[in-house]
Structure formats: structure tokens, C-alpha cells
C-alpha positions in Angstrom: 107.1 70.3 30.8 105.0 73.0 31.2 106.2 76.8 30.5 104.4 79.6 32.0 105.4 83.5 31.6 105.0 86.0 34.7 104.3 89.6 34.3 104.6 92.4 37.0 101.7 95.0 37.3 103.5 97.4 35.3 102.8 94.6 32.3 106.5 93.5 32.1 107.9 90.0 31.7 109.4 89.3 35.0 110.0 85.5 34.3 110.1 83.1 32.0 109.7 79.2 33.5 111.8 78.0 30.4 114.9 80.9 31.5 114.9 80.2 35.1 119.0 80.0 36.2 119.9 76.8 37.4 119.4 76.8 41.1 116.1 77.2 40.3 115.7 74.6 36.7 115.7 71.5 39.1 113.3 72.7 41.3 110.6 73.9 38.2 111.0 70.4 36.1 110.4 68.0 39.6 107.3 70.7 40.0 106.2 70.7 36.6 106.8 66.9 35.4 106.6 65.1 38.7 103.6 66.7 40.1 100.0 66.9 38.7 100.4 69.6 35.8 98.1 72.0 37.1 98.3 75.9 36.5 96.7 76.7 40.1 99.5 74.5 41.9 102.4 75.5 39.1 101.8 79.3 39.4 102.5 79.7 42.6 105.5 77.3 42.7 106.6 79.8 39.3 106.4 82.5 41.5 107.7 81.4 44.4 111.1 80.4 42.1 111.2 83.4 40.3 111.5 85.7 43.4 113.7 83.2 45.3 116.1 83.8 41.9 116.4 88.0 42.2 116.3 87.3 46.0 112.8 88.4 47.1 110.8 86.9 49.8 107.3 86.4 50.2 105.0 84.7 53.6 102.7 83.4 50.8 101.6 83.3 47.3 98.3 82.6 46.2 96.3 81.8 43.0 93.1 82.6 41.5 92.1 83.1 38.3 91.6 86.6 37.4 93.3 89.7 38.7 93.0 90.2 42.7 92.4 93.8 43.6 94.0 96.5 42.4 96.5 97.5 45.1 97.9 93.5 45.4 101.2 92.8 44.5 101.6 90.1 42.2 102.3 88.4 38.7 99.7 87.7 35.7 100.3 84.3 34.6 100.6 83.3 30.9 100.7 79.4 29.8 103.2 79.6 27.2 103.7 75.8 26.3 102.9 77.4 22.1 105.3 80.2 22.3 108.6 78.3 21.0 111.0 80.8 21.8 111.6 82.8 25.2 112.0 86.6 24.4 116.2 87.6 24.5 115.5 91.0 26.6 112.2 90.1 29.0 112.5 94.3 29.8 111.6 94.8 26.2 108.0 95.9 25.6 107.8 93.7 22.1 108.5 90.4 24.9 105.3 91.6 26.3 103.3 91.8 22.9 104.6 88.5 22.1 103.7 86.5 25.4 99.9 88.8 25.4 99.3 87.6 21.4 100.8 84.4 21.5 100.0 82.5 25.1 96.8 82.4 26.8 96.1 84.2 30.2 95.5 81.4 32.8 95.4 83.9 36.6 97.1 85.9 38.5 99.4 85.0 41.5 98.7 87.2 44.8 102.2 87.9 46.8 101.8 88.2 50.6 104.8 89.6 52.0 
């Protein structure tokens, strides 16, 4: 199953794909493990759950592979599959360090409110 990390603007783990509550965990492993495992339809879907889960909404999210402009709202989207364990406080700036040395940098997801 494939585990990606989202980070807010402010360079702060947001999400974790391997922490995501349960309402949420059924939807991620039919996405990841049923559909093709592809980082530019995952993100989004990541995304998408992750704000569903603190009750956000968004019209639209959208991928692409490097940062979109400066003033976008969004999430920077690590593939995490080698990190083994998901950091205990996500607020804590060492979860951060360990996600940016330890996964690789796959995009950034655009949210259009």
C-alpha cells in the first residue's frame, strides 16, 4: 500500500496516509491498492481525505509536480513507502526533518476552495 506524507506551506506534517482515522483508512487502501498506484491520482485522493478528516472542504485539488505559485494553498507531497515509522507528534519540527531526509519529494497538491 502506498504511504505518502503531506506538508502545509508553513513546512509542517499535516498528514500522514499510514495515521489516517478510520473513516478515512477504507477509503485510502481501496485508492491505494485497488486503483493504479500512481502518485498524480493518489495525492490528490490523500488530500482530499486528509481535509475531509479535520473537516475542510475543497471544489478541487490538483496535482503537478513541483510547487504551484507562491500564494496557492496546498500540500507538498512526500512518498514515504521507506520511512517505517509515522512520526508520534506530526506538529513536531524533528517529524518534518525526518519525512524531508528520509522520503523523496514526489509534487505538490493545489487546493481550490
Amino acid at each position: 500500500m502506498a504511504r505518502l506524507v503531506l506538508l502545509d506551506k508553513k513546512n509542517r506534517v499535516c498528514g500522514d496516509t499510514a495515521a489516517f482515522s478510520p473513516r478515512c483508512s477504507y477509503a485510502w487502501a481501496y485508492a491505494s491498492t485497488c486503483c493504479k498506484p500512481d502518485i498524480k491520482g493518489l495525492a490528490p485522493i490523500a488530500a482530499r481525505l486528509l481535509d475531509e478528516s479535520l473537516g475542510k472542504t475543497c471544489r478541487a485539488y490538483k496535482f503537478s509536480t513541483f510547487e504551484s505559485n507562491g500564494g496557492s494553498d496546498g500540500y507538498f507531497v512526500f512518498d514515504c513507502d521507506c520511512y517505517q515509522a509515522a512520526p508520534a507528534d506530526l506538529g513536531d519540527p524533528a517529524a518534518t526533518a525526518a519525512v524531508m531526509m528520509s522520503c523523496l519529494y514526489v509534487g505538490y497538491v493545489r487546493r481550490d476552495h
